[in-house]
Every structure is written in structure tokens, then in C-alpha cells.
C-alpha positions as CSV (number, residue, x, y, z in Angstrom):
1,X,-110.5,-156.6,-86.6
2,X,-106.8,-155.5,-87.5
3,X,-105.5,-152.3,-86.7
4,X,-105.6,-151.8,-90.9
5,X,-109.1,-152.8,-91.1
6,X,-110.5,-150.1,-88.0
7,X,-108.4,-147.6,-89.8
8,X,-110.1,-147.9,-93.1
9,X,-113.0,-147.7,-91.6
10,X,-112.3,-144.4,-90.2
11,X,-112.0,-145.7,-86.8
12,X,-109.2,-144.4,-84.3
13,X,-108.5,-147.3,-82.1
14,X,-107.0,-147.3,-78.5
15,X,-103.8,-148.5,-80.0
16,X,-104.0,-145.5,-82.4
17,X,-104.3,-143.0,-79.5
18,X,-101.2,-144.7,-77.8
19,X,-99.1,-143.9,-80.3
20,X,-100.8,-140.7,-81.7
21,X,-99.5,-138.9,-77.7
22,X,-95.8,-140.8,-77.7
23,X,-94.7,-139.8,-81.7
24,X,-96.7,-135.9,-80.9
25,X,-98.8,-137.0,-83.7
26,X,-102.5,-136.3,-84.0
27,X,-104.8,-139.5,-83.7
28,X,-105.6,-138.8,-87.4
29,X,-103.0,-138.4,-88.5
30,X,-101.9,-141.6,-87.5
31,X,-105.3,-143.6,-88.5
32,X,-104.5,-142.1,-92.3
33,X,-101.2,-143.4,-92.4
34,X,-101.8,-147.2,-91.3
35,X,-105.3,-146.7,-93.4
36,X,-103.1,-146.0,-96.9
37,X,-100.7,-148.4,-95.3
38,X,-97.7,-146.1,-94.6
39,X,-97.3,-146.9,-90.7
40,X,-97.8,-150.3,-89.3
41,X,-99.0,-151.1,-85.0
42,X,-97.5,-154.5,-84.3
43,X,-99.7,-155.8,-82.0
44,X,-101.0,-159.3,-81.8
45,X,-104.3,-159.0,-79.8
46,X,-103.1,-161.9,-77.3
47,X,-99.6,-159.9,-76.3
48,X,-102.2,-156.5,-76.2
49,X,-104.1,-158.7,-73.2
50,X,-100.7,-159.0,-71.1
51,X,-97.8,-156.7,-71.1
52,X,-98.0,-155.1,-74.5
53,X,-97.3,-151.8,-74.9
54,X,-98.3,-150.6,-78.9
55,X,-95.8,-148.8,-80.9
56,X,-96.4,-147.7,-83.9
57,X,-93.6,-148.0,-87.7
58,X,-93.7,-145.7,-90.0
59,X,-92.3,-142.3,-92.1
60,X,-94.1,-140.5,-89.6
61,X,-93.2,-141.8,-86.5
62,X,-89.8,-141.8,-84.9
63,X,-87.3,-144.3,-86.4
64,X,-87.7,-147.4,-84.4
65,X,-84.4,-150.3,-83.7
66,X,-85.2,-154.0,-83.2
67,X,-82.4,-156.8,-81.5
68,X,-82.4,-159.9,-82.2
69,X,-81.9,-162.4,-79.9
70,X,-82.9,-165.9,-78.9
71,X,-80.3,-169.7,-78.3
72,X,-78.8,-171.7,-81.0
73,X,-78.2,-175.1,-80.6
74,X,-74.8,-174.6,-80.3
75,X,-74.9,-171.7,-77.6
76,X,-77.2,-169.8,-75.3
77,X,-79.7,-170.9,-72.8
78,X,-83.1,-169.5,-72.3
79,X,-82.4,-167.7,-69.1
80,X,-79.6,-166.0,-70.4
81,X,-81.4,-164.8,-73.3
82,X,-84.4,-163.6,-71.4
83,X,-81.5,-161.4,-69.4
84,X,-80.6,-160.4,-72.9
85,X,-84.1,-159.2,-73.6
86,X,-84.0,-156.8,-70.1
87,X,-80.5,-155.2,-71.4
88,X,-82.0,-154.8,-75.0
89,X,-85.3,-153.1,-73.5
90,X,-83.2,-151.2,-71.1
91,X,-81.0,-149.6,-73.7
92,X,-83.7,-148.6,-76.5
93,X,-84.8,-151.6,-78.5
94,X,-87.8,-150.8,-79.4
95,X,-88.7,-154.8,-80.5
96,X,-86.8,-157.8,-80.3
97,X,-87.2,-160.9,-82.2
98,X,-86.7,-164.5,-80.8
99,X,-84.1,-166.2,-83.5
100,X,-83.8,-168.9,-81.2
101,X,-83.5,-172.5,-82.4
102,X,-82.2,-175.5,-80.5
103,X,-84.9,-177.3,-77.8
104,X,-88.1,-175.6,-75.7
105,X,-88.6,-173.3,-78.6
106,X,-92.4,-172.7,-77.4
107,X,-91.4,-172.1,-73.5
108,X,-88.5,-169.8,-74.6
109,X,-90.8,-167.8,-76.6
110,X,-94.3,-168.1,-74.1
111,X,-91.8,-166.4,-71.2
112,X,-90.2,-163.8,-73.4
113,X,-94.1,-162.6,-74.5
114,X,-95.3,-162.9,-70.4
115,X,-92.5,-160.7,-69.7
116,X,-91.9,-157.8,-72.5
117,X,-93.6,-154.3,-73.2
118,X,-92.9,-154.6,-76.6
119,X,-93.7,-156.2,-79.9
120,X,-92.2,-159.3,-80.4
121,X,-91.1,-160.9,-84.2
122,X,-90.4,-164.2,-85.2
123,X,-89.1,-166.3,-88.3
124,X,-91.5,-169.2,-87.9
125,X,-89.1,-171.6,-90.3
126,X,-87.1,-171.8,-88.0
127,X,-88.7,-173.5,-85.5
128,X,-90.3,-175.7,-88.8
129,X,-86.4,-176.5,-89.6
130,X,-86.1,-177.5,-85.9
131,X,-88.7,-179.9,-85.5
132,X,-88.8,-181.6,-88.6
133,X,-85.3,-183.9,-89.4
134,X,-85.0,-182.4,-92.4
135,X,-86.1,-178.8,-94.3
136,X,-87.3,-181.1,-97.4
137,X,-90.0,-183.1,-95.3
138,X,-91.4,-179.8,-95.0
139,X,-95.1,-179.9,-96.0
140,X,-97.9,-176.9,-96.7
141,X,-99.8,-177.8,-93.5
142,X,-96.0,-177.7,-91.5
143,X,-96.0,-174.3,-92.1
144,X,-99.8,-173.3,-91.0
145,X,-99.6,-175.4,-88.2
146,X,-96.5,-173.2,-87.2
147,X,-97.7,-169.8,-87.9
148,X,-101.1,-170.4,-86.4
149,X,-99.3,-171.8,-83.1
150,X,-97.0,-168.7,-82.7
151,X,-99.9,-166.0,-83.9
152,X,-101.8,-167.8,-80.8
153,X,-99.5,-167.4,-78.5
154,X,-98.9,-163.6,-79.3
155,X,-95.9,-163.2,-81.9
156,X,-96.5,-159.7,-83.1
157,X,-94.8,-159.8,-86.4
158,X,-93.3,-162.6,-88.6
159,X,-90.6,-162.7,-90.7
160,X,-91.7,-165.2,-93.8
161,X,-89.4,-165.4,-97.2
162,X,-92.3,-165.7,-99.3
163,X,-91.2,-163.5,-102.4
164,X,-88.2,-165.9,-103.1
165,X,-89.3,-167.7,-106.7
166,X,-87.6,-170.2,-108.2
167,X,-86.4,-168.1,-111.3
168,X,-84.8,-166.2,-108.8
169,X,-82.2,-169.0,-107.5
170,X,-80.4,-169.1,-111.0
171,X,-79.5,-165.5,-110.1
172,X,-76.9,-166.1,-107.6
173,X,-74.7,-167.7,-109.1
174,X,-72.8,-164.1,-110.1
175,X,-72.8,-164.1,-106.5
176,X,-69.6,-164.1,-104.3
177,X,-71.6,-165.1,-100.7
178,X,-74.9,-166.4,-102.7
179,X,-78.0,-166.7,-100.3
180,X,-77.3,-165.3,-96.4
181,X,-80.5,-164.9,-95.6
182,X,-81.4,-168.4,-93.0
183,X,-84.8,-168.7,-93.7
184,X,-84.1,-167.7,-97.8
185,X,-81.4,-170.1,-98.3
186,X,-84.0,-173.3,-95.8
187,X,-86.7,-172.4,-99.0
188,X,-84.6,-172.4,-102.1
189,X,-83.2,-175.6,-101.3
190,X,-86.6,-176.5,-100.4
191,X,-87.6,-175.3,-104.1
192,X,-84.9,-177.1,-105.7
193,X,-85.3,-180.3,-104.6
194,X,-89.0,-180.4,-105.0
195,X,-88.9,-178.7,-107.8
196,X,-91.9,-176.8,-106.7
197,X,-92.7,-172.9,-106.6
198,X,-92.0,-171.3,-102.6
199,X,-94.8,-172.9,-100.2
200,X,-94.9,-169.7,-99.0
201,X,-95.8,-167.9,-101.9
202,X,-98.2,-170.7,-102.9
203,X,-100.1,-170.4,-99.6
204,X,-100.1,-166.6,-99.0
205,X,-103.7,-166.1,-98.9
206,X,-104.1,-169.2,-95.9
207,X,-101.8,-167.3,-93.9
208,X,-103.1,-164.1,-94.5
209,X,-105.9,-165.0,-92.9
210,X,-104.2,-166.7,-90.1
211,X,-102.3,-163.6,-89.8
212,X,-105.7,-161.5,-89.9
213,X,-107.4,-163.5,-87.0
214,X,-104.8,-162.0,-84.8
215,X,-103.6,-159.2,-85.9
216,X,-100.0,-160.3,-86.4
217,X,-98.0,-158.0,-89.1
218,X,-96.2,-159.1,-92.0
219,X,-92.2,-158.6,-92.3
220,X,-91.7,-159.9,-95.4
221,X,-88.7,-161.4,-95.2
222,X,-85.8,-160.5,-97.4
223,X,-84.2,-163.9,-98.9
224,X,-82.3,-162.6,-101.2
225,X,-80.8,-159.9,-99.0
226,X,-76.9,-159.3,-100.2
227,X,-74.4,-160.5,-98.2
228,X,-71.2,-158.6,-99.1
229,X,-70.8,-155.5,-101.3
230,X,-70.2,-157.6,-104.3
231,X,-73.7,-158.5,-104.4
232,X,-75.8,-155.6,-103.5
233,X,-78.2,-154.2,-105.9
234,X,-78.1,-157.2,-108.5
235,X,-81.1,-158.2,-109.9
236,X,-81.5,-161.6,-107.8
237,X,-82.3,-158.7,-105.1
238,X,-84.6,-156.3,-106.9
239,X,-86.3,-159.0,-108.9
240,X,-87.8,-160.0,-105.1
241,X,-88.1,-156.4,-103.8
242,X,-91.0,-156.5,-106.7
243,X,-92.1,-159.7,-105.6
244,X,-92.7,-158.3,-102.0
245,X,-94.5,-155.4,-103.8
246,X,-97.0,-157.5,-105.1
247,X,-97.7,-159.4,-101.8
248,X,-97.8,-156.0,-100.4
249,X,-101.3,-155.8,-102.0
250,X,-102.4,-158.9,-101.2
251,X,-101.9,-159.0,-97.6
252,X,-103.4,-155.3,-97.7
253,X,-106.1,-156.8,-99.4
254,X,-106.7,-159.5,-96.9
255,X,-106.6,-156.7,-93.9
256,X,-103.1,-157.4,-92.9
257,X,-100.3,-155.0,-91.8
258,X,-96.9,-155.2,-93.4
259,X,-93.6,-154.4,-93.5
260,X,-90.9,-154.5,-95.8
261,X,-87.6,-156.6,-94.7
262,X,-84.3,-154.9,-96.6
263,X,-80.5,-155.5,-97.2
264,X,-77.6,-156.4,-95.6
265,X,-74.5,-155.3,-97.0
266,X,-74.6,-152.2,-99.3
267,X,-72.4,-149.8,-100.7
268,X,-72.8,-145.8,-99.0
269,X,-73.8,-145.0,-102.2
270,X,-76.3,-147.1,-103.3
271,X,-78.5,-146.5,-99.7
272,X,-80.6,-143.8,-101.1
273,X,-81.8,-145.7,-104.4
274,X,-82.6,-149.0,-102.2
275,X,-84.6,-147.0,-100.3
276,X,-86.2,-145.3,-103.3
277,X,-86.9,-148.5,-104.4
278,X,-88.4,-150.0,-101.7
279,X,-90.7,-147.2,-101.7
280,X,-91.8,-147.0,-105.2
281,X,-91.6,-151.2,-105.6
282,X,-94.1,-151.6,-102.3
283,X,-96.2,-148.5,-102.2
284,X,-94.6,-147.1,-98.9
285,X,-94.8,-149.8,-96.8
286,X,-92.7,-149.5,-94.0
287,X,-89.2,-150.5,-94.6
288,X,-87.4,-152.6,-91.7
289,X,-83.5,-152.8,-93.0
290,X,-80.6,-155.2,-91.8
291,X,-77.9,-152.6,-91.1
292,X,-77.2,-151.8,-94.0
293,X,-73.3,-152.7,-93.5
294,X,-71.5,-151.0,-95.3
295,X,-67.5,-152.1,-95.8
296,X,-67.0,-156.0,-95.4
297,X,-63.5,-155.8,-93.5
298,X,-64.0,-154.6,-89.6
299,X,-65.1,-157.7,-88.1
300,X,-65.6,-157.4,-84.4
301,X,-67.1,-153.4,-85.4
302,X,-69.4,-154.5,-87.7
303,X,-71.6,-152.3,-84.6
304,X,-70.3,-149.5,-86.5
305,X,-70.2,-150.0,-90.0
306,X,-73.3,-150.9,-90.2
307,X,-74.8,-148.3,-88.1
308,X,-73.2,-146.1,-90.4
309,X,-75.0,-147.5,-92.7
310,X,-78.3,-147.9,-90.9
311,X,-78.4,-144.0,-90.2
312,X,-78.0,-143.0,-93.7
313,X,-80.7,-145.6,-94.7
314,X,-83.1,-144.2,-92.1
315,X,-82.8,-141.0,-92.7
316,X,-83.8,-141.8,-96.7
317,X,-86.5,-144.0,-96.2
318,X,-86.2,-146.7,-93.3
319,X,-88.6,-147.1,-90.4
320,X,-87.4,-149.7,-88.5
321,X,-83.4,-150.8,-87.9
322,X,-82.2,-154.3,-86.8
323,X,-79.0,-153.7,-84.6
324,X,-75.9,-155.5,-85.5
325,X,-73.4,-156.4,-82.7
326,X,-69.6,-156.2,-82.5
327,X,-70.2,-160.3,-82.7
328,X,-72.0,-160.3,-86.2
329,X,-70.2,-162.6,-88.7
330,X,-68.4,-164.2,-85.7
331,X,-70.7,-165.6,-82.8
332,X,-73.8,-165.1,-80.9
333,X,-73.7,-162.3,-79.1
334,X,-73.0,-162.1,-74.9
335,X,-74.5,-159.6,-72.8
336,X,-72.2,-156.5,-73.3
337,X,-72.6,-157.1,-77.4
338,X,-76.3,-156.6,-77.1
339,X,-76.1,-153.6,-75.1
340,X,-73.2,-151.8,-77.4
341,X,-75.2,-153.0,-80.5
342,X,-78.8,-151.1,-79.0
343,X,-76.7,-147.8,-77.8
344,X,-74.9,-147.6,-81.2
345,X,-78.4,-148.2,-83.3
346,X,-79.9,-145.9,-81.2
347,X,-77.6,-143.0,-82.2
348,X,-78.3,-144.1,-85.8
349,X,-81.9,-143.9,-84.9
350,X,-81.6,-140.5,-83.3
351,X,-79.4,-138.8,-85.6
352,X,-82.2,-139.5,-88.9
353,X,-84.9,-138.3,-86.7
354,X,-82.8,-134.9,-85.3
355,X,-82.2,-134.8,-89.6
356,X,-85.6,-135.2,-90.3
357,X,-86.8,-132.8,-87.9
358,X,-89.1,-134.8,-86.2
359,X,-91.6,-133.3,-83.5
360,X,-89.3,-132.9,-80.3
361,X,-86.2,-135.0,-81.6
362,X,-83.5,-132.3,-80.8
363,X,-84.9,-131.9,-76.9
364,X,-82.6,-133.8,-75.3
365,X,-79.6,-133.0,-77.1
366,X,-80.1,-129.1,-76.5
367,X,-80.6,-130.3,-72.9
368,X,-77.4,-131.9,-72.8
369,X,-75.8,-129.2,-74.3
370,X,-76.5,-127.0,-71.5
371,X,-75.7,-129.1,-68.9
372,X,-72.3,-129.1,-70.7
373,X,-71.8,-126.0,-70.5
374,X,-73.1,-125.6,-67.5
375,X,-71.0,-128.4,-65.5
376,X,-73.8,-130.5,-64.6
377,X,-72.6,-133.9,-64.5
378,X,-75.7,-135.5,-63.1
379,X,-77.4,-134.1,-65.9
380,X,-75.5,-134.9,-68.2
381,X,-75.6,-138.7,-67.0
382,X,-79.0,-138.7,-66.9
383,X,-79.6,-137.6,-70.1
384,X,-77.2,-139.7,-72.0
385,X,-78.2,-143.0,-74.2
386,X,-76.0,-144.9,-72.2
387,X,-75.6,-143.0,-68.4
388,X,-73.7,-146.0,-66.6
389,X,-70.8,-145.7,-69.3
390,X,-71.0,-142.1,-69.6
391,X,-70.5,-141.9,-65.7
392,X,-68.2,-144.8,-65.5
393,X,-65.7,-143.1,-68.4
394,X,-66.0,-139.7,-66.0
395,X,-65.2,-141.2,-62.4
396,X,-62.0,-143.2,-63.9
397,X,-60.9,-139.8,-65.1
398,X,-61.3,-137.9,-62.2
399,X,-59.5,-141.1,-60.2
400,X,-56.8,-140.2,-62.5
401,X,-56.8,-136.8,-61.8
402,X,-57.2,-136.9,-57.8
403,X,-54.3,-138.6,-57.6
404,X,-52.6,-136.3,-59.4
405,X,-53.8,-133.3,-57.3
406,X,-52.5,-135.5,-54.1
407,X,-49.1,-135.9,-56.0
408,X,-49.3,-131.9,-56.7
409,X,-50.3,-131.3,-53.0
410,X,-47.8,-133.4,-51.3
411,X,-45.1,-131.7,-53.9
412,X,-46.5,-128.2,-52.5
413,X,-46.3,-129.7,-48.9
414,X,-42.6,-130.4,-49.4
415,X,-41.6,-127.2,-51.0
416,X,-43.3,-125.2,-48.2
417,X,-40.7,-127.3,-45.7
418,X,-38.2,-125.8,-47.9
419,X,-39.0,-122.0,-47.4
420,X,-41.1,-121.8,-50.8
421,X,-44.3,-120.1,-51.4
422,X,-47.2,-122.4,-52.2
423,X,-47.8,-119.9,-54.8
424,X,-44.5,-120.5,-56.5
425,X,-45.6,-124.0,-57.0
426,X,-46.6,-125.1,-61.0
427,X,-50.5,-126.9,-60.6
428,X,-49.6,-129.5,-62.8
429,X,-53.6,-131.3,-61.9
430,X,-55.5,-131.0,-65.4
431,X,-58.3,-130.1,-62.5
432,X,-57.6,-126.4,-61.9
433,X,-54.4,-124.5,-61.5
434,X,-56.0,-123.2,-58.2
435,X,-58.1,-126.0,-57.3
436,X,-60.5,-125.5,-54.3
437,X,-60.1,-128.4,-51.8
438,X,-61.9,-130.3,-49.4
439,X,-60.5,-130.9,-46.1
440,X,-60.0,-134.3,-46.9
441,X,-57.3,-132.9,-49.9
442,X,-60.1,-134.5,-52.8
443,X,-61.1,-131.3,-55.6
444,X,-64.1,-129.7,-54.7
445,X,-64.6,-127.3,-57.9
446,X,-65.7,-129.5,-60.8
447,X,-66.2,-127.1,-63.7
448,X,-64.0,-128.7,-66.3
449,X,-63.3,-132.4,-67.2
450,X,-59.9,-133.2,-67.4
451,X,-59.4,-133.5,-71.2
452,X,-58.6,-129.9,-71.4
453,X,-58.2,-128.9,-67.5
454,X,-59.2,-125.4,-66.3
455,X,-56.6,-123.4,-68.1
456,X,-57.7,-125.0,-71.7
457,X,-61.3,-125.5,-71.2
458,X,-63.0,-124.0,-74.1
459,X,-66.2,-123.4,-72.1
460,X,-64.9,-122.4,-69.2
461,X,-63.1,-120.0,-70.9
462,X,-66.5,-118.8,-72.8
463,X,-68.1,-118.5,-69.1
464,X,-65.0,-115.9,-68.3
465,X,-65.5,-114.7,-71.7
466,X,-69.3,-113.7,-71.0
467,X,-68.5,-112.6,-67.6
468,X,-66.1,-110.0,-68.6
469,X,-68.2,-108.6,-71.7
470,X,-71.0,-108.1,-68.7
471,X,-68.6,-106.0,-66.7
472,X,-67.4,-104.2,-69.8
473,X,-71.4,-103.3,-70.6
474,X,-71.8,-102.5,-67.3
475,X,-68.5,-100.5,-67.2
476,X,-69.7,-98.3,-70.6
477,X,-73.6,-98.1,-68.7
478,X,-71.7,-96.2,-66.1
């Protein structure tokens, strides 16, 4: 039984419950929306028997980010990418997907399951492409084989291009970057050659089932994704977005959970109609985007143009993001990359939900505004996205500014030799113009950071504010 199939039959599953008390959703409410179809669990029953904890994608629950990861054949090796998979978990990827190819493609992915909480995807053509010498000796029973092997050992969702037809190939060639998508471009040349319709399409229902026996959820996979603004929106794009709609009903049909894979480079502009169209074209399946980016000229920030992108997309329609590193377009990416791309999708992530005013989404930034203004540092680390960088920017500031105090205390030192009050003396530390001191010389008073200093710190200037408004009440009570 599926997660789909219990909550058609009005079932509310354990699963269900998990998710129902982390998105402050009613159990219900949540068994309605994966019943019409609106909120997918990825949750392959063999990853629920080890580590798995469920999460649920949807409108109605929180937006969710997913990193890629996984070696190439060129780069990587499989301890280093499992490292990868503790720094993407660690800052807020809330599932990662093994795009690994190269060698010990099973062991890779068999350790990464063991070892995470959460739901892991895969783009099972690529390990196809891998084993095989060449994509055209692909047969039907290749791909099965493949699916079956991967749903057994406890892939959660899978990325599979089956909406790319053949009378969509003649469509590119308006195209400036034609076919990006990996697995798209491995099936139309597949196609071509044979001269045959997508072996994916053609064997939907077989994998359905496959997919069905363990509850693995469809991401169908976006083939004809664009690849540069020039190409975004054409019809070789939305001429497969209806594709996918129809498979939609299918897999729904067959019990399966899916999930809707979208673009890759789009105009601002044109966000909010993808995502209308996604929704109308697929009945509200969940939509799981790639970015979008959104100019095609900052590489090595591609982090944030596409985050841009990705929190305008969310907050008009997308449940799910895919991070994009600082590496994107340029390598695969080292430790660092992973963890600025997850902090930087997380904001985008964030920022829809606090605009969609979902339950609880503002808490933390409310918190963190009042340990601003209050000076609580250790607060404010620990409720930060990213608290080792926040605290690692703050400590090399206040180095900065200790030494300047000492340079300030030694210059008060001298002029005292010299017959001049310390008084006298201009505080030129951005910590305080009377800054209380520890014996050991170091600042003790810490409320202000040393952008502004003391004398220009809006805040602290409120908190005198405040103060002297109470006396002044207190003054006119008398």
C-alpha cells in the first residue's frame, strides 16, 4: 500500500501523523491533500525500515530544498561525497539526490541510504548510461532491471524523462543551448537513432507498478527544461509540461505519488505563468523546480541568481527547490559550495513561506529580532541559518576592534604621562566612547557591533530613546 492508496481510502498513516505535527497541520488535513494528490510523502518502505525520517511536499506544507550530490567520473570519491551529504543535512536540505556516475554506483548509494534521515532521489539513467557501453544498447528490460534494483534498495523518488516524445526533438532547434537536461538529452538521442517513441513513455505502466510495490514517488523528470533565457517558455518546453500532465493520471491511477520536475533558466517575469502552468497542466501536483536561474552572466553566483529565482517561483506555486552552487555551469561542487548553496536556498525557502504566511514561519525571525535589539549574541548565533558564519563574521570584527581599543588605551596611557586628563582623550574604538574594561584592557560592554559603534547605533540609541520617554512619564506622573 502507497501512502496515495491509504489516503484514498481514508486512512491516516503513521507517516501522515509525522508530518501532520512538524508542518502544524491537522492529520486530515494532510491525508486530503496527498488523497486529491496535492502533497506527496517520499518514502520508499525499505529506507522507512532504517533511518528514514518522512517528510511530506506540497502547497500546504513548508517549502522544502533538495542538493544534489553524488561522483563523476571525472571527480569525487564516495567518501567525500557522503561528507557532502552530513554538510547538506546539517545546513537544511531537506533531500538529496545521488547524481553520481563513475564506478561502485550501488555501494555509493547502499551507504548514503544506511546513513541519511531523509528522502533520497535518483535519475536511474544514469547508472543505465554507466553500465552499458553505449546509451543506444539500451533495451526496455535495461531500464526495469534498473528501477526495480534501486526501488529495492530504498530510493525514495526517481527522476525519469518520460514525457520527452519524439515530435518534441524537432523543437529545439530554435534553441540557443538545445537539450541540458542529462537524462533528456541520453533519451532523445536514444529516440533518434532508433527511431522509436521514449522507452520510458512506452513502459510507464511496468514501472508504475514497480514504483507501486515500494512506494517510491515519481519526479517526473523535466527533459526539455530551458537552459538559458533564450529558451524558456518555448513550446519544446510546454508541449512536455502537458505530457507530464497526462502521466500525472496515470501514475495516480496506478497508486503512485508524483511530482512535477520544472525549469532551469527563466526570465523574473515569466516565473509566475510557469508556475500557473504547472498547476493547471498537472492538476496540482507538487512542483519540484531547478532554480529557476534567472540572468545567464554571474557564473561563480549562480547561488544567487537562481535563488532569486527559486524564491519567487516558491512563493507562486513550487513545493520543492533544487539548490544551485556557486560551482553550477563550472564544476562539481567541493564542500563549502554545498553548504553556501543549502544556506542560500534555505533563505529562498524561508522567505515564500514567511510570504505565504505559513503556520509558525515568522517565529524565529521575530526571535532574532529581539535578540538584536536586545544584544544577545548567543542568541542571535543560535538562531541563525548558518551560526558558525554568523559568529565567525562577529569575532573577526570584534578582533578588529580590540585592537583598536588597545591602540586607544595605550594613546590615553601616554597622554596621562603628559599631564592630560584621560577624559580629554577622543575614543576613537567603534566599541563605545566610554567603553567598560576588563582588567585585562579587553571591552567588557558589548551592546553594539562595530558597524555603527555606540555613538551611531540605531538601537542603542532607541534603548536611550525609551529610557528617557519612561522618565519623562514618570516625571509628568509626579
Amino acid at each position: 500500500m502507497t501512502q496515495l492508496i491509504e489516503a484514498r481510502a481514508g486512512k491516516i498513516t503513521p507517516e501522515m501523523e509525522i508530518v501532520a505535527r512538524k508542518e502544524r497541520l491537522d492529520a486530515e488535513t494532510v491525508r486530503e491533500e496527498i488523497a486529491a494528490g496535492r502533497m506527496i510523502i517520499p518514502a520508499n518502505k525499505n529506507h522507512l525500515a532504517k533511518k528514514l525520517d518522512p517528510i511530506a511536499i506540497g502547497r500546504k506544507a513548508s517549502t522544502k530544498i533538495n542538493a544534489n550530490l553524488g561522483v563523476s567520473s571525472l571527480a569525487g570519491d564516495a567518501r567525500r561525497e557522503l561528507e557532502k551529504i552530513q554538510i547538506a543535512t546539517k545546513y537544511g536540505a531537506d533531500t538529496v539526490m545521488d547524481l553520481s556516475t563513475g564506478a561502485d554506483l550501488d555501494a555509493l548509494r547502499v551507504r548514503m541510504i544506511d546513513t541519511v534521515t531523509v528522502p533520497v532521489g535518483t535519475v536511474p539513467l544514469y547508472q543505465i548510461c554507466e553500465e552499458l557501453d553505449d546509451i543506444l544498447d539500451m533495451t526496455p528490460q535495461n531500464i526495469l532491471d534498473c528501477v526495480e534494483k534501486q526501488a529495492k534498495q530504498g530510493v525514495d523518488y526517481m527522476t525519469i524523462h518520460c514525457a520527452l516524445l519524439q515530435r518534441h526533438i524537432p523543437l529545439i532547434d530554435s534553441r540557443i543551448t538545445g537539450i541540458v537536461s542529462r537524462g533528456g538529452s541520453l533519451t532523445a538521442k536514444w529516440m533518434v537513432a532508433h527511431r522509436a517513441e521514449n522507452p520510458f513513455y512506452e513502459h510507464f505502466d511496468e514501472l508504475c507498478e514497480i514504483m507501486k510495490a515500494y512506494d517510491v514517488s515519481w519526479s517526473l523528470g523535466d527533459g526539455m527544461r530551458p537552459g538559458c533565457l533564450h529558451d524558456a517558455s518555448d513550446e519544446a518546453q510546454f508541449g512536455e509540461l502537458s505530457v507530464m500532465g497526462e502521466l500525472t493520471k496515470r501514475a495516480w491511477e496506478h497508486g503512485t505519488q508524483v511530482m512535477i520536475e520544472g525549469p532551469g533558466h527563466v526570465p523574473l517575469d515569466q516565473i509566475a505563468d510557469n508556475m500557473r502552468r504547472q498547476a493547471k497542466e498537472c492538476f496540482e501536483a507538487p512542483f519540484y523546480v531547478l532554480g529557476p536561474v534567472v540572468c545567464d552572466i554571474a557564473p561563480g553566483y549562480d547561488h544567487i541568481t537562481s535563488a532569486i529565482g527559486a524564491a519567487v517561483a516558491a512563493f507562486n506555486g513550487a513545493s520543492m527547490l533544487c539548490y544551485v552552487t556557486p560551482k553550477e555551469h563550472l564544476g562539481l561542487p567541493n564542500m563549502e559550495d554545498v553548504r553556501v548553496g543549502c544556506v542560500s536556498y534555505k533563505i529562498a525557502a524561508h522567505a515564500a513561506d514567511i510570504a505565504l504566511k505559513r503556520p509558525g514561519a515568522r517565529d524565529r525571525d521575530d526571535e532574532m529580532a529581539r535578540a538584536r535589539f536586545a544584544f544577545d549574541w548567543e542568541k542571535q548565533f543560535a538562531l541563525a541559518l548558518d551560526p558558525e558564519r554568523a559568529r565567525e563574521y562577529y569575532e573577526e570584527s570584534r578582533s578588529d576592534s580590540e585592537d583598536r581599543e588597545r591602540a586607544s588605551k595605550a594613546k590615553a596611557e601616554d597622554a596621562a604621562k603628559n599631564g592630560v586628563k584621560a577624559s580629554d582623550v577622543p575614543k576613537n574604538c567603534p566599541r563605545g566612547l566610554h567603553p567598560t574594561l576588563n582588567p585585562d584592557g579587553t571591552i567588557a560592554n558589548e551592546n553594539y557591533c562595530t558597524m555603527c559603534g555606540p555613538k551611531f547605533c540605531a538601537m542603542r540609541t532607541t534603548a536611550d530613546l525609551i529610557r528617557l520617554r519612561n522618565e519623562q512619564k514618570n516625571e509628568e506622573k509626579q
